[in-house]
KOLTIDO-265478 format. One record per atom (N, C-alpha, C): x, y, z. Coordinates in steps of 0.02 Angstrom, whole numbers, plus 50000, padded with zeros to 5 digits. Each point is the difference from the previous one (the first is absolute). Last residue first. Layout:
N
XYZ/...
***
This chain:
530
504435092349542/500454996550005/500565001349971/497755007649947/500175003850069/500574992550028/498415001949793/500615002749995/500285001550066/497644985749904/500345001950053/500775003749973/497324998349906/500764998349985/500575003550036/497204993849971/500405001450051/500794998349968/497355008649909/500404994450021/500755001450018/497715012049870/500014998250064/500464994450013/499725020949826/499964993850015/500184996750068/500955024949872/499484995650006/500024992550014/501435027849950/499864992050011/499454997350030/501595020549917/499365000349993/500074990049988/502115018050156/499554994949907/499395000550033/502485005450101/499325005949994/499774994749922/502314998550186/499654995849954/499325006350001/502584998250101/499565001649996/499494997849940/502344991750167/499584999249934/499355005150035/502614992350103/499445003349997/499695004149931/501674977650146/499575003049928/499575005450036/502504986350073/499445003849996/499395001049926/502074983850172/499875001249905/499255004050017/502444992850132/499405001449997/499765000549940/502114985650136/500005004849965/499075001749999/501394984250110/500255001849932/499725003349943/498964993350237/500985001250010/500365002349911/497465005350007/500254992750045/500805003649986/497275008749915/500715002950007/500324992250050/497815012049855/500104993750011/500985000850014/497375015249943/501134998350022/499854993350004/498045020549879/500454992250028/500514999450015/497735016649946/500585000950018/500434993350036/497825014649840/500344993250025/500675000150025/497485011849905/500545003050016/500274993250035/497945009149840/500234996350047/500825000750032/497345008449860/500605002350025/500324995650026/497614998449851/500604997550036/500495001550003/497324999049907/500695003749981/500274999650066/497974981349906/500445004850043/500785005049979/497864978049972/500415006149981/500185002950024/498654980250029/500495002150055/500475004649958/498044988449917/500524998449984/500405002350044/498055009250033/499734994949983/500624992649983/500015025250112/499964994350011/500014990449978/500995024349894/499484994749993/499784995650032/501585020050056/499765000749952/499294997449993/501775005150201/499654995049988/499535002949940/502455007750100/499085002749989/499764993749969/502335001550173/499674998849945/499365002049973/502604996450137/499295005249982/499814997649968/502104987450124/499685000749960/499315004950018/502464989750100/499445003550017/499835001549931/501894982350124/499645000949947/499385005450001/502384987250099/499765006150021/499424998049924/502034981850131/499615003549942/499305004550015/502494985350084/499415007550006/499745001949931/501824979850124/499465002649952/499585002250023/502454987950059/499565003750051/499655003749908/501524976950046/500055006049964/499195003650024/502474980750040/499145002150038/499855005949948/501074977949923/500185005749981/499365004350058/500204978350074/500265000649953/500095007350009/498164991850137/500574997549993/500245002949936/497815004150097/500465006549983/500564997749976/498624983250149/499715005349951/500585006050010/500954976150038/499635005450057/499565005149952/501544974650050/499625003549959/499745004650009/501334981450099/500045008050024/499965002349951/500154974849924/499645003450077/500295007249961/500354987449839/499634995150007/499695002250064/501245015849787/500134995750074/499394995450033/500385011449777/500425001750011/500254996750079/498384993549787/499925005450058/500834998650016/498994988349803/500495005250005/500045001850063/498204987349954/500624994950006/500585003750013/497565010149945/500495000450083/500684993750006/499245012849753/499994993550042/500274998350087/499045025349856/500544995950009/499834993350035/498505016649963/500174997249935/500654995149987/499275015350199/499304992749998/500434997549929/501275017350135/500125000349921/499334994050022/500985007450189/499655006249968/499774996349946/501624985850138/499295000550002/499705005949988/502334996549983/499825000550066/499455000750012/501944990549819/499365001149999/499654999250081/502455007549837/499794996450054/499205001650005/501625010349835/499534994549981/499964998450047/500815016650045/500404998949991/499504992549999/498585011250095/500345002350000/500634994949983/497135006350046/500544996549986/500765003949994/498105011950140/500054996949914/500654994950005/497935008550202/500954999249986/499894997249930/498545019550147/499984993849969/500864996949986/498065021050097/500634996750000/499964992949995/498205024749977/500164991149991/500804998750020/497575018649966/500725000150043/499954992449998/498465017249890/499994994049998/500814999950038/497665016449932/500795000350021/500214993850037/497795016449859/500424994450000/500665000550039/497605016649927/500774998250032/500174994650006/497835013549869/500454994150011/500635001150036/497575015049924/500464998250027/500354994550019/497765008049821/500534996350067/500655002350016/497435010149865/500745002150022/500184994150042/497775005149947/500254998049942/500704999349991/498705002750226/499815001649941/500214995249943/501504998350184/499445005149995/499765002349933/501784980050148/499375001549954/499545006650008/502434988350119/499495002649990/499735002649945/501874979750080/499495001249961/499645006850028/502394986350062/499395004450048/499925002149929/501544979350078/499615001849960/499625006250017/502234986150072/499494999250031/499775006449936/501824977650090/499745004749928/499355003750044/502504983550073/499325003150013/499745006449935/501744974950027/499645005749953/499265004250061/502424979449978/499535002650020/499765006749973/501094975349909/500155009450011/499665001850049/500514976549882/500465004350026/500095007850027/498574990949760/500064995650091/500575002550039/498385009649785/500264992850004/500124996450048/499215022549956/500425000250004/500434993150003/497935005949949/500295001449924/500924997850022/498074987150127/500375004749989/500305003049949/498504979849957/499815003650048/500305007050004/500264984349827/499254999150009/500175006250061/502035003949866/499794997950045/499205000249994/501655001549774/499845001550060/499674997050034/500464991749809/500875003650009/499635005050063/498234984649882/500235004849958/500445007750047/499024984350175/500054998549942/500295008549951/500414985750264/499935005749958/499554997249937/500824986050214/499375003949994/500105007749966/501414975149954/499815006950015/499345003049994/500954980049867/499404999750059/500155005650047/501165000149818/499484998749961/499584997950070/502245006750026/499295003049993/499534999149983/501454986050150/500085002449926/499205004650009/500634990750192/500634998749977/499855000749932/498655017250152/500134992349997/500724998149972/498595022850111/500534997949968/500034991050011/498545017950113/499895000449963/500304995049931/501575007750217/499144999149995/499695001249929/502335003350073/499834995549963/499104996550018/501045017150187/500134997549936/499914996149956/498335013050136/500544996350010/500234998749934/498195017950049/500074994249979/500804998750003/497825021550062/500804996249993/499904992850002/498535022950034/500164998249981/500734998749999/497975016350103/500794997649989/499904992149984/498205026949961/500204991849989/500854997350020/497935022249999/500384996750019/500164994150029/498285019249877/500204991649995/500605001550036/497675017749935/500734999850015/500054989350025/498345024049919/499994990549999/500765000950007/498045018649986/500635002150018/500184991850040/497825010749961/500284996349942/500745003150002/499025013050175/499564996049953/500444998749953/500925003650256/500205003649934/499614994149953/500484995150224/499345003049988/500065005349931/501874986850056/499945006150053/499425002749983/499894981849833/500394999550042/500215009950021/498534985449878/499825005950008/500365000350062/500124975949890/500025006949992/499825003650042/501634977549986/499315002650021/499865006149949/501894977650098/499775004049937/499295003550027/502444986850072/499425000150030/499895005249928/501824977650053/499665005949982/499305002250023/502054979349953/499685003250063/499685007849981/501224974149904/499865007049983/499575002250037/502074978049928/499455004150029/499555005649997/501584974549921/499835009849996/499625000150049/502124979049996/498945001049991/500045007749981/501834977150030/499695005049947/499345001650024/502004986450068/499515002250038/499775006249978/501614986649936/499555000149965/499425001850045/502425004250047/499685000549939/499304999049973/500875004350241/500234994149970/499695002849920/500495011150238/500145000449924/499884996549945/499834997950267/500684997149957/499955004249934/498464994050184/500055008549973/500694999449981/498474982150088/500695000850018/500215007749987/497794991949938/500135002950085/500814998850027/499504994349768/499555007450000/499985001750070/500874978449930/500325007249971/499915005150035/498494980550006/500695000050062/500425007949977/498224995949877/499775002650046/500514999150058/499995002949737/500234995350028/500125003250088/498885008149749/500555003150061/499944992150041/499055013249730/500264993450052/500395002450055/498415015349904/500344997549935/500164992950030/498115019950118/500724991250006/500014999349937/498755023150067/500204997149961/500494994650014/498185019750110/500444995550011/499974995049953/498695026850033/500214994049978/500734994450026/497925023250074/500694993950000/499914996349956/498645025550130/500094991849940/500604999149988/498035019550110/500734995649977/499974996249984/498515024649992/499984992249991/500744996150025/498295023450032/500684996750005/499944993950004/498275013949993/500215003749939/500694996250018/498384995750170/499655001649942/500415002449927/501254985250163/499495004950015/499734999949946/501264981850021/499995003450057/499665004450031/500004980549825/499785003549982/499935006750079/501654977849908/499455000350033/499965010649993/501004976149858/499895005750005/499595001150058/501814980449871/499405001450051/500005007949995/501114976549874/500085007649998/499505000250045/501794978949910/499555003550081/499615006149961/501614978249885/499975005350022/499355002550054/501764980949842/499355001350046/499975005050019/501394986149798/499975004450029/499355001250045/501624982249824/499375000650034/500035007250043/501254985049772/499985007150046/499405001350037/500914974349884/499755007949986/500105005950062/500164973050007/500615004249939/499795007949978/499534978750169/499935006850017/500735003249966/498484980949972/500594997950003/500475007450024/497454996549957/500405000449950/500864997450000/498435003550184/499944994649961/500284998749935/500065019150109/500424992450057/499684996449962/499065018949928/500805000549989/500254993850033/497715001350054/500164996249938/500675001849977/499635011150196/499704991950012/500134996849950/499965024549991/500724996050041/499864993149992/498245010449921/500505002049970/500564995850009/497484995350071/500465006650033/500524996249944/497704998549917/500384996950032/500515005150030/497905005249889/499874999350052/500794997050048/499505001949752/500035004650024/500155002350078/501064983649801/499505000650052/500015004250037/501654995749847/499435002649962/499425000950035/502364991050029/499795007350021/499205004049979/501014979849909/499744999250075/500135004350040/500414998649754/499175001150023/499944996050082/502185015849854/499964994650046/499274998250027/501065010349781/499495000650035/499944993650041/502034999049873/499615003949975/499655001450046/502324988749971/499314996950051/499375002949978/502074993749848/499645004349993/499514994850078/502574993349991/499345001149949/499795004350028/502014992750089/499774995449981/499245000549973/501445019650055/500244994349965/499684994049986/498445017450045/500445002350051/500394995349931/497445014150015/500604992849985/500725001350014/498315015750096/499644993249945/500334999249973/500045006650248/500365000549955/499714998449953/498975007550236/500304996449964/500245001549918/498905009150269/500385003949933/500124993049993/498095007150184/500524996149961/500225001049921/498625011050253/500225001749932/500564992949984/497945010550201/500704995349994/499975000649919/498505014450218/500514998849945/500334995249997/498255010950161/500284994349982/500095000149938/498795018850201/500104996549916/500664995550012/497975017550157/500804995149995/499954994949920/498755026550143/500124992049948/500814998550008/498145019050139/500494994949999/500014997249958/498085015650031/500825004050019/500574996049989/497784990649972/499925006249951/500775001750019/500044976450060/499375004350031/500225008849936/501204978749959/499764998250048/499345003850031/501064995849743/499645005250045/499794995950059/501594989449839/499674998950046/499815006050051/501034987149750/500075005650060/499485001950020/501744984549843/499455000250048/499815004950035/501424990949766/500165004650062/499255000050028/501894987949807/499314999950061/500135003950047/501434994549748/499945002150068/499144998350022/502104990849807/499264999650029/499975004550042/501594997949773/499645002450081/499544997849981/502024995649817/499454997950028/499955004450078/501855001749781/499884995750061/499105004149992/501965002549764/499454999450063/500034996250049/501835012749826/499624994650040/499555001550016/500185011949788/500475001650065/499704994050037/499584993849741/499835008650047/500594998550095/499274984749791/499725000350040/500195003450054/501034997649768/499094996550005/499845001950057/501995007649992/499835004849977/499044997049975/501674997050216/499764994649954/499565005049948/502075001350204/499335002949980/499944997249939/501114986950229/500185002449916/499275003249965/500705008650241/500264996549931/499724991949995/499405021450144/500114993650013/500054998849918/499425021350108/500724997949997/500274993049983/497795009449992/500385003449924/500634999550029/497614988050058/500465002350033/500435000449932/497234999450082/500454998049957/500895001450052/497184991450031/500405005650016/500674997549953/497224993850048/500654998949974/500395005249997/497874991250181/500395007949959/500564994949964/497644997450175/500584995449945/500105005249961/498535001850247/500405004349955/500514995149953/497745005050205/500464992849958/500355005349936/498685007650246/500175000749942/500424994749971/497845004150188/500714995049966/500205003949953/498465011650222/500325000649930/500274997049996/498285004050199/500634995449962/499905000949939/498295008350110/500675002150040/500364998949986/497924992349869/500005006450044/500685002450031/500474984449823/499374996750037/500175005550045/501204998549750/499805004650054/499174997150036/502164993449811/499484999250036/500015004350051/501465000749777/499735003550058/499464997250023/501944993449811/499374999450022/500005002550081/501675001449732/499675000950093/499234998750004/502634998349813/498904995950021/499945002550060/502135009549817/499794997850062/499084998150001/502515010749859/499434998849996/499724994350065/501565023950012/500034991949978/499174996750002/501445026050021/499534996549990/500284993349990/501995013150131/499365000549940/499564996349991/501145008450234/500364995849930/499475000549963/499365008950211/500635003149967/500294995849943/497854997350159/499855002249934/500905002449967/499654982550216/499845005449986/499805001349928/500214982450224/499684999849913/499855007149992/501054995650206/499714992149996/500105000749913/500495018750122/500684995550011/499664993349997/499495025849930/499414993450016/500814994449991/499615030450033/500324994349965/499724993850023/498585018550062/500305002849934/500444994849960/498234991750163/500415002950002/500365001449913/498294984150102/499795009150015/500425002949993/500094971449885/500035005650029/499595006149996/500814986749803/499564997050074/500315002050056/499625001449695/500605001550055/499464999850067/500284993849721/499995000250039/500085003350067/499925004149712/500514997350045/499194998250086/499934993349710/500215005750055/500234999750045/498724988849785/500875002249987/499665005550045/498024980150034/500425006449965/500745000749983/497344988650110/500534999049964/500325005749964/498244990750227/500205006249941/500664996449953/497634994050195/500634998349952/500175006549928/498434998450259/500195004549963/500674995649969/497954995050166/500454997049963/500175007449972/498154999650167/500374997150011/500684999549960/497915010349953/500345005350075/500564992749984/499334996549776/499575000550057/500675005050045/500924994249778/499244999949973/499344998250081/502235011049884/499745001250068/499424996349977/502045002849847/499514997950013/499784997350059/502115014249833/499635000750088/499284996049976/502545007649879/499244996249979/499744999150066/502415017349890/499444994250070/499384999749962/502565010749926/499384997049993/499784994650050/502135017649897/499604996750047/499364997749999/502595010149903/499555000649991/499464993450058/502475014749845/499894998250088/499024999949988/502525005349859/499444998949978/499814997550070/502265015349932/499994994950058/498925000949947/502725011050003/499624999049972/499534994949997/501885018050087/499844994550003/499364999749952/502175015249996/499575001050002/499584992050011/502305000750013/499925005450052/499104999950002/501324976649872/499805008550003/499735003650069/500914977149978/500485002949961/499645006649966/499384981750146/500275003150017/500175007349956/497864986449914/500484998350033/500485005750047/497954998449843/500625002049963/500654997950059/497654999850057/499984997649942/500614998649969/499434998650269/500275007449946/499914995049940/498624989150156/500575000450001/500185005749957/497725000250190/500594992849945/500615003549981/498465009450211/499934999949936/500204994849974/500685010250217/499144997949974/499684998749947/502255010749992/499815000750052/499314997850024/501484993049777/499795007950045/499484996050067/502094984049880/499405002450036/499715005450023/502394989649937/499665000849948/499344999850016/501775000250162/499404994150002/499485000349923/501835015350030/500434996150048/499344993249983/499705022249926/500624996549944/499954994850040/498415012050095/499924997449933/500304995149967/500815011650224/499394995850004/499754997449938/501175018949966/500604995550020/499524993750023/498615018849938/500534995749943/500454994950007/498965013550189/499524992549957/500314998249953/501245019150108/499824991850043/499584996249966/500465020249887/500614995149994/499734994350030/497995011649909/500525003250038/500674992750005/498515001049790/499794998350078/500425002450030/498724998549754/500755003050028/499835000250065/498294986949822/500205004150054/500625001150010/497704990849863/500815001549978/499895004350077/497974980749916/500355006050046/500725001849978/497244986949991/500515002949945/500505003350048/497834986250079/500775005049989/500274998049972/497404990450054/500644998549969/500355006949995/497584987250143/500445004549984/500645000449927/497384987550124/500654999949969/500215005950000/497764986850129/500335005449997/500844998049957/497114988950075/500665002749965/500435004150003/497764984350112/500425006049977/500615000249966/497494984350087/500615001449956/500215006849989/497934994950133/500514995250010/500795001549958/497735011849966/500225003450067/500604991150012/499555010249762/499534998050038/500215000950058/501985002149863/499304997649966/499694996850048/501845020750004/499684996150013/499574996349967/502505016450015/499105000849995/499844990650031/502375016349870/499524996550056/499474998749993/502365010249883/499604997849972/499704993850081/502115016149930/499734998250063/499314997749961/502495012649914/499435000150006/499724994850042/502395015349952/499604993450020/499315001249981/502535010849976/499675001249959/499334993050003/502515016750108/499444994349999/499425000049972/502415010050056/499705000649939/499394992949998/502005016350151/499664991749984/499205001949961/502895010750122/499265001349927/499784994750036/502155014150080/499774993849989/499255002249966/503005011650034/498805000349986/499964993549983/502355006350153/499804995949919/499135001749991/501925004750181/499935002949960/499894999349918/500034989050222/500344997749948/500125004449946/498845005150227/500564999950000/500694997749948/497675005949961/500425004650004/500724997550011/497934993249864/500384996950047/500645003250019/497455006249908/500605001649990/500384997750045/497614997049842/500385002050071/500835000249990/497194994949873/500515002249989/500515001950058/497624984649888/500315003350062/500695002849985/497354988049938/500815003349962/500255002350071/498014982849944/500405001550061/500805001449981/497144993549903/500545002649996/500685002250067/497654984749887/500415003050064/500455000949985/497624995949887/500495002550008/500445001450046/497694983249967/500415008850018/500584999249981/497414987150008/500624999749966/500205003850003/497924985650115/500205008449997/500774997649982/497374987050015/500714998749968/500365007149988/497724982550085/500285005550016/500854999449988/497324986850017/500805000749995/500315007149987/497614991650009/500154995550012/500755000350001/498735018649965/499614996350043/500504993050049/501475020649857/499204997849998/499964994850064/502005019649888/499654996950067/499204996949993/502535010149904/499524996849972/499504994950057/502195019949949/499694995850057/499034999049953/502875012449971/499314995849979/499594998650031/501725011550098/500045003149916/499444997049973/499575002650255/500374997949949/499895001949924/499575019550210/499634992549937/500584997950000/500315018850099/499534997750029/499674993449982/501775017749897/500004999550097/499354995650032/500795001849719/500515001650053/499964999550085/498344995449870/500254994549992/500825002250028/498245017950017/499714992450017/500464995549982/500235017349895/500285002350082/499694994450027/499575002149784/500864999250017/500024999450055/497855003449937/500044992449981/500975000650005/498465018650154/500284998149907/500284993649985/498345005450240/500685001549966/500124998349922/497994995250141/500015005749959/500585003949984/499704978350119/499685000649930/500005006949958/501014988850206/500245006349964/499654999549946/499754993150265/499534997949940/500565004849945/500174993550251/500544999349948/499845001949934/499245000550272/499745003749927/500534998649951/499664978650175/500505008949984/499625001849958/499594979450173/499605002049969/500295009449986/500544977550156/500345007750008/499815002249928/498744978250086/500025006850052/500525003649981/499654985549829/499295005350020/500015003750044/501794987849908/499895003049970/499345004550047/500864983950101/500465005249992/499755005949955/499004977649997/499985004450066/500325004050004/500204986849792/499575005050005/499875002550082/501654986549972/500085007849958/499515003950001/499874980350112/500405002850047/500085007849953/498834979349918/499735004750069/500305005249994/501094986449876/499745004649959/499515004250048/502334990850061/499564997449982/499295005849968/502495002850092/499255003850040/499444994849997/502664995449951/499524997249975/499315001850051/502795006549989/499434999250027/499574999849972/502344997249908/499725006950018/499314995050030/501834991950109/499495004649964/500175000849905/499804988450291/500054998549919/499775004949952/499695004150240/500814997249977/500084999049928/497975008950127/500315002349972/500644999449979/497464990550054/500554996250000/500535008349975/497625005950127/500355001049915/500624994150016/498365011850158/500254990450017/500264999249923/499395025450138/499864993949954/500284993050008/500095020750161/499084996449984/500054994449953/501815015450037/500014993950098/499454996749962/501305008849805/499425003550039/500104995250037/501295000149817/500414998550058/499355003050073/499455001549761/500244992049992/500364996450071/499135024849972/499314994149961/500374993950001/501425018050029/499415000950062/499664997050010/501834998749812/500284997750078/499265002350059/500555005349750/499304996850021/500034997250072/501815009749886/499355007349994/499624997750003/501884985849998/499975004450049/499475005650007/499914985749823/499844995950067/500345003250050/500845008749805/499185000549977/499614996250071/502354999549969/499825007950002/499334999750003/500884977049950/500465004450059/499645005850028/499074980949824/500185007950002/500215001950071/499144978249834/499985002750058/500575005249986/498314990649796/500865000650044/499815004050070/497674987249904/500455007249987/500584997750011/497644988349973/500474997449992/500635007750001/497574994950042/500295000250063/500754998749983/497465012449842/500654996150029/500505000450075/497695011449926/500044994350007/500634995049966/500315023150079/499234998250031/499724993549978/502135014349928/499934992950041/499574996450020/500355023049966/500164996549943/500124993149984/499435011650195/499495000349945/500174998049952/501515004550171/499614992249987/499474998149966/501355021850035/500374994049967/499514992249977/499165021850109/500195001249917/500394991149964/499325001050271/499384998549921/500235002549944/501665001950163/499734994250008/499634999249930/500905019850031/500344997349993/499714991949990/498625015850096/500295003949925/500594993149970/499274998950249/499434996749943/500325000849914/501105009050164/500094993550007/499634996049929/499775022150069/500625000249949/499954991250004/498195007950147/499865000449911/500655000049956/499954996250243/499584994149946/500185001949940/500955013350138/500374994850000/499614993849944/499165021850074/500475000649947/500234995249989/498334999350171/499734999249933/500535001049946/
***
């Protein structure tokens, strides 16, 4: 019964606020504290695409069987909006509309640079519903920050925070200064369809990193449609995406643009097994000989991808992929992904190296109440991608947008094991993190497939290509965080954290150890662990 009721605590505070919307940010931290209800042997939930769509059944079933004394009516109208309410919330018959405050100060100390860092965030969040078909949800940040050396140097280099957009002020200050914001439109109008429109991110996959379509580069605006016939999930995905290395920037018309499509299929074989089908196409909107804009024979939903790139004259970026999960035990899940960029199948059984025998991968298992220890969620994930995977002959058809990777933060060329352990008590989490990688960086302008932003025209050799090539360089990154959980309702929280990074190769090492302690909020995922 302890397990229900923290589960539940967590589950129903959040989704109540949700009770008739399906539109939220997906959350790393927050879907590990639902891992019993989404990864159960009993359910048939699609859980790759997320954030996951319960549908409105599905909230209210939740709601009734884990049923909390939550009532604070007879708390003081402060203490209610500090730990239990939104700041607003305007709730009638036909709609429903809750407005908050999110704040996320934080203060730390980058020891080994011997420099204090800050961040100074200043958001709000505005949701709800009209009637049981239409939802809503927006955000907008405000933000100033001082960052430990490694992200600054990451800043100056791609003028890009970390999941975010661009420094306001450029290289040329220590302190950054950055505006960041989101919005979805959701109309469910039966069990079957779900179309949304928004500025957000994506991501597909059970796993912590997603080597098809992750959440690590910043919002973009995008059309989805979710069909759902009992076992089978379509997803259809048109995204404009930008790029801030590709010249000539046009002060009428902003940093280039290109074009996505993706599709992804997936296929609950039986409650314990699914298999899914991915394919993704990147194109350019205008190149030298004009503006292509919105390619509308990508516009069909049903068509495979690859098929119409060949018809096109096969001038774009096509990509296919795999993911599967099977559900081992009651509290242990696994799961894969497999990613083809292009490979050339004589190549690929010679074992020559050959360059374009571009694919990722990713192998992992995930569960909770792991050594029979209640609400105690743990992940381990490996991960890796070849060289120049991901990577075309210009960026503007690269699988990045806005100067980072759709998928890896780490881009290509590395391998990566990461593994996660969450426990929850009460009002209290626990976080550990620890991520082990080796990778090869370029070197002496030569290009050995890490960089997706670079033109694979550069590579450096045509066979004996190898993950790690170039500069080899071995990465550890350590992360443990405390926390008290304030407001469910917004994901408040006071927050200890502690960070420890190398990154070391033949020439030399570069350490960070940062401490951090803030008062933060909101539900969404901004990766720093690269």
């Amino acid at each position: 019964m302890r397990k229900l009721y923290f589960v539940a605590f967590f589950l129903i505070l959040y989704i109540t606020s949700f009770a008739q919307s399906q539109t939220f940010q997906y959350d790393y931290n927050f879907y590990q504290r639902i891992n019993p209800i989404i990864y159960s042997i009993d359910s048939n939930i699609h859980t790759a695409l997320k954030p996951i769509n319960f549908g409105q059944k599905g909230y209210k079933a939740l709601d009734s069987v884990y049923q909390l004394n939550t009532d604070s009516t007879r708390r003081s109208f402060l203490h209610r909006k500090l730990f239990s309410e939104h700041l607003i919330q305007i709730e009638r018959e036909d709609f429903n509309v809750y407005i908050d405050f999110l704040p996320d100060f934080q203060v730390g100390k980058d020891f080994s640079n011997k420099s204090n860092t800050w961040l100074n965030t200043r958001g709000f969040q505005v949701q709800g519903n009209i009637g049981k078909k239409f939802s809503f949800y927006t955000n907008a940040f405000e933000n100033q920050s001082r960052f430990p050396t490694y992200l600054r140097n990451f800043i100056d280099s791609t003028n890009v925070i970390p999941g975010q957009v661009n420094d306001k002020f450029g290289r040329s200050r220590v302190v950054k200064d950055w505006a960041y914001a989101s919005a979805v439109l959701n109309y469910t109008p039966n069990k079957y369809f779900s179309f949304s429109l928004g500025q957000d991110k994506n991501f597909i996959g059970d796993g912590y990193r997603s080597m098809l379509l992750s959440d690590v580069a910043t919002n973009y605006p995008s059309f989805k449609i979710v069909t759902t016939l009992g076992n089978v999930q379509y997803t259809n995905i048109w995204a404009q995406l930008e790029d801030l290395t590709a010249a000539p920037f046009s002060y009428d018309n902003g940093f280039r643009k290109k074009w996505g499509a993706f599709h992804y299929l997936d296929w609950n074989v039986t409650k314990r097994f699914s298999l899914g089908f991915f394919e993704a196409i990147v194109w350019q909107d205008a190149d030298e000989a004009g503006k292509r804009g919105f390619d509308v024979s990508y516009l069909t939903p049903l068509i495979f991808l690859r098929t119409v790139e060949g018809y096109n004259g096969s001038p774009d970026n096509a990509l296919i992929g795999f993911n599967s999960k099977y559900k081992v035990a009651r509290n242990l899940t696994a799961y894969g992904q497999v990613l083809l960029d292009e490979f050339t199948a004589k190549e690929v059984f010679a074992g020559n190296g050959y360059w374009a025998n571009k694919f990722a991968g990713q192998l992992g298992v995930k569960g909770f109440d792991a050594f029979k220890v209640e609400d105690l969620n743990f992940l381990a994930e490996f991960n890796l991608a070849r060289p120049f995977t991901y990577s075309q002959r210009s960026s503007l058809l690269n699988y990045g947008h806005y100067n980072q990777p759709l998928a890896h933060p780490f881009g290509a060329n590395f391998k990566e094991f990461v593994s996660i352990w969450n426990y929850n008590l009460k009002r209290w989490q626990l976080r550990a993190q620890g991520n082990f990688a080796v990778y090869g960086l370029d070197q002496n302008g030569s290009n050995y497939g890490k960089n997706i932003f670079m033109s694979y025209n550069t590579r450096v050799a045509n066979y004996d290509n190898s993950i790690a090539q170039g500069l080899k360089t071995n990465f550890t990154y350590l992360d443990g965080r405390v926390s008290f959980l304030m407001n469910p309702k917004i994901n408040l929280r006071l927050e200890a954290g502690a960070v420890l990074r190398k990154e070391s190769n033949t020439l030399g090492s570069d350490k960070t150890t940062w401490f951090t302690l803030g008062l933060r909020s909101s539900f969404r995922n901004i990766y720093q662990d690269f």
